[in-house]
C-alpha positions as CSV (number, residue, x, y, z in Angstrom):
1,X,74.5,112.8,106.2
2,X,73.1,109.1,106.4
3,X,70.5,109.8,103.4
4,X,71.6,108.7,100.0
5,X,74.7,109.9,98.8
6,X,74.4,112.7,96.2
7,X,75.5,112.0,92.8
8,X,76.6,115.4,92.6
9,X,79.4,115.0,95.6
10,X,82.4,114.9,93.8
11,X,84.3,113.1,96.5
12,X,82.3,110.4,95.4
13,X,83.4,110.1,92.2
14,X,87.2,111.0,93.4
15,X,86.6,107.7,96.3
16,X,85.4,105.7,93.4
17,X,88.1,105.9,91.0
18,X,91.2,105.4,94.1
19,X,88.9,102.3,95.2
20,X,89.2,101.0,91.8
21,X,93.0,102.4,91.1
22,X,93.9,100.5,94.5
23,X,91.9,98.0,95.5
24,X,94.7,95.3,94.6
25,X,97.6,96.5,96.4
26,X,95.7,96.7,99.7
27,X,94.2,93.5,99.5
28,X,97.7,92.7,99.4
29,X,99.0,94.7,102.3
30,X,96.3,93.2,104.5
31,X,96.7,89.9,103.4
32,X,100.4,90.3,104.1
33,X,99.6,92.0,107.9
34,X,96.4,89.1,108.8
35,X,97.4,86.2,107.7
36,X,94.9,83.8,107.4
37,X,93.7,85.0,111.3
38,X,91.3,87.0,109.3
39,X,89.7,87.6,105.8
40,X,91.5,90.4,103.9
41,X,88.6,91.0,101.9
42,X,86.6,92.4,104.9
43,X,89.8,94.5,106.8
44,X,89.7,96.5,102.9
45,X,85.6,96.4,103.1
46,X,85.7,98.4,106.7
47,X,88.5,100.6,106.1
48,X,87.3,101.4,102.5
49,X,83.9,101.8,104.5
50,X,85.6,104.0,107.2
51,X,87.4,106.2,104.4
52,X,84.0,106.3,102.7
53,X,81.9,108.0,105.3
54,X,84.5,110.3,106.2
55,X,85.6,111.5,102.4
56,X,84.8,114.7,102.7
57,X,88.1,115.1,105.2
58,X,90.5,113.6,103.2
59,X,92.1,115.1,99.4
60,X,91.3,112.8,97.1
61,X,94.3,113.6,94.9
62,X,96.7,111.6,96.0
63,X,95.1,109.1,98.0
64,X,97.6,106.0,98.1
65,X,99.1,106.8,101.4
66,X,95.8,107.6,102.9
67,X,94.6,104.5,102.1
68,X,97.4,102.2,103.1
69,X,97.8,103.6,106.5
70,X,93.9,103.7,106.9
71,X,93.8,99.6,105.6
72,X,96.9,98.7,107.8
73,X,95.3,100.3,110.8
74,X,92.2,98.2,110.2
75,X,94.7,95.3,109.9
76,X,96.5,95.8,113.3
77,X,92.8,96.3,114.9
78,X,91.4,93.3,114.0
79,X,94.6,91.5,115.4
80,X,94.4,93.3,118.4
81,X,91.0,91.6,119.1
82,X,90.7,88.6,120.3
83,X,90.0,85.8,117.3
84,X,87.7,83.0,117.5
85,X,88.6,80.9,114.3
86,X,91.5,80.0,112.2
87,X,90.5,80.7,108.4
88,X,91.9,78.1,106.0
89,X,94.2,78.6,103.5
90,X,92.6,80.0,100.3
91,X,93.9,78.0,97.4
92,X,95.4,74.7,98.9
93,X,97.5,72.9,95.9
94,X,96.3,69.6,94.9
95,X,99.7,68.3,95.1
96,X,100.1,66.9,91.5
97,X,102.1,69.8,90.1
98,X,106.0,69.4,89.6
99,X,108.9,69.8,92.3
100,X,110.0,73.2,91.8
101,X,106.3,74.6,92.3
102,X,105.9,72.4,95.3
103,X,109.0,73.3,96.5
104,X,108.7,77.0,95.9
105,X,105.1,76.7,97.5
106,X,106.3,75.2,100.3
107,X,109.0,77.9,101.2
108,X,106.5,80.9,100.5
109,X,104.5,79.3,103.4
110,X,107.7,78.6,105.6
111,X,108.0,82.8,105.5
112,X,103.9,83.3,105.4
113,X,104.3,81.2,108.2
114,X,106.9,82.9,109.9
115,X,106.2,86.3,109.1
116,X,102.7,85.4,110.5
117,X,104.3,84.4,114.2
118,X,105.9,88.4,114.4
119,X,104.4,90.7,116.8
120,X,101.8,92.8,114.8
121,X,104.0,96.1,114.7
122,X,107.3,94.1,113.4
123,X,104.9,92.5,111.0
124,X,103.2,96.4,109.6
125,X,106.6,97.6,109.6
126,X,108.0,94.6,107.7
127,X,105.1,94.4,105.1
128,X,105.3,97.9,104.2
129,X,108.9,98.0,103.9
130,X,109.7,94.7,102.0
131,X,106.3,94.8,100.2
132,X,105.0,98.2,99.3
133,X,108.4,100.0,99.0
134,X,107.7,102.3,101.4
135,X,110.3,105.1,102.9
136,X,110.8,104.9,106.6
137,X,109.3,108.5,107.0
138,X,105.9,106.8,105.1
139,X,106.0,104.1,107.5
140,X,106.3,105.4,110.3
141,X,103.4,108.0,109.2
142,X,101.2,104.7,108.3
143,X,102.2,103.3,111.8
144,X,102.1,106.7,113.6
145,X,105.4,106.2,115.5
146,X,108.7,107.7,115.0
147,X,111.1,107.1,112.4
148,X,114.1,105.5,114.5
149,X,111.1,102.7,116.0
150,X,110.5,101.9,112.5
151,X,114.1,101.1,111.8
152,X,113.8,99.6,115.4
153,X,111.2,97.1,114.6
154,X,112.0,96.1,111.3
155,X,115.7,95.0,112.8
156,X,114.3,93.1,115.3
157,X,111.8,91.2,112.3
158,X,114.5,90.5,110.2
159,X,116.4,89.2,113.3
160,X,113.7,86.7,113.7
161,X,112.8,86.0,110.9
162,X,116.4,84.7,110.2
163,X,116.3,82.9,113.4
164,X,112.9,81.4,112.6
165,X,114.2,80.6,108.9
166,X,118.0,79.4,109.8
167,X,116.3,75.6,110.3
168,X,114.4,75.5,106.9
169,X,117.0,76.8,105.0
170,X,119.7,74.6,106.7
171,X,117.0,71.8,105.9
172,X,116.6,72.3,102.5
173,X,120.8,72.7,102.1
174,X,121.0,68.8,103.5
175,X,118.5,67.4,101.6
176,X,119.8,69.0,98.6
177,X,123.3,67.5,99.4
């Protein structure tokens, strides 16, 4: 099977067309999960790549949950291992837009920030939740644990997340007054 693929295989055609119908939204869930402690780009190349040479296992049908929980599982991997350098941010602004975008900038990083400093399974759970909508049962399916750990974690990111937020928030209340 390491030959060139055959044109003919009509999981090929099937992989193509979820690649292209998702590619997107799981850039975005492993953006959301990495951070900038890794490229998102290349945690969707390898699990795209894992999902590739192993098509022939999978329905092709419906692939969207197959191929969150396989890019989220990447995700959580490459956190797991142990990182040699912090990636910098992709667009920095160049600070001569108005207020409200500066301001709004600067709170989206405050939570980027904070969401970033969550253990990695608060951070899954949270991402898939708040981000892609996902049911509990879906979640814990993506993060192959039970259903009550699920609502487990994502209590205990909210909880600090709100602890790790209550200063910037109470911040931008005085500065306002």
């Amino acid at each position: 099977m390491n030959g060139p693929p055959d044109k003919l295989d009509p999981t090929i055609a099937l992989f193509e067309q979820a690649v292209q119908d998702h590619s997107r939204r799981l850039l975005t869930i492993a953006r959301a999960i990495v951070g900038y402690r890794a490229s998102p780009e290349d945690v969707v190349q390898q699990a795209l790549l894992n999902l590739y040479r192993h098509r022939h296992r999978y329905d092709w049908r419906e692939p969207g949950g197959l191929m969150r929980r396989t890019v989220v599982n990447e995700a959580l991997r490459i956190l797991r291992t142990p990182r040699m350098v912090m990636m910098a941010e992709d667009h920095p602004g160049n600070g001569d837009e108005p207020a409200d975008p500066i301001v709004r900038d600067e709170t989206v990083q405050a939570v980027r920030s904070a969401i970033d400093k969550l253990p990695e399974h608060f951070r899954a759970a949270l991402v898939l939740c708040e981000y892609e909508n996902m049911s509990y049962n879906e979640i814990a399916q993506a993060l192959n644990c039970s259903v009550p750990q699920v609502k487990t974690w994502l209590f205990r990111a909210r909880t600090r997340l709100a602890e790790m937020l209550r200063g910037y928030v109470d911040g931008k209340r005085k500065r306002k007054d």
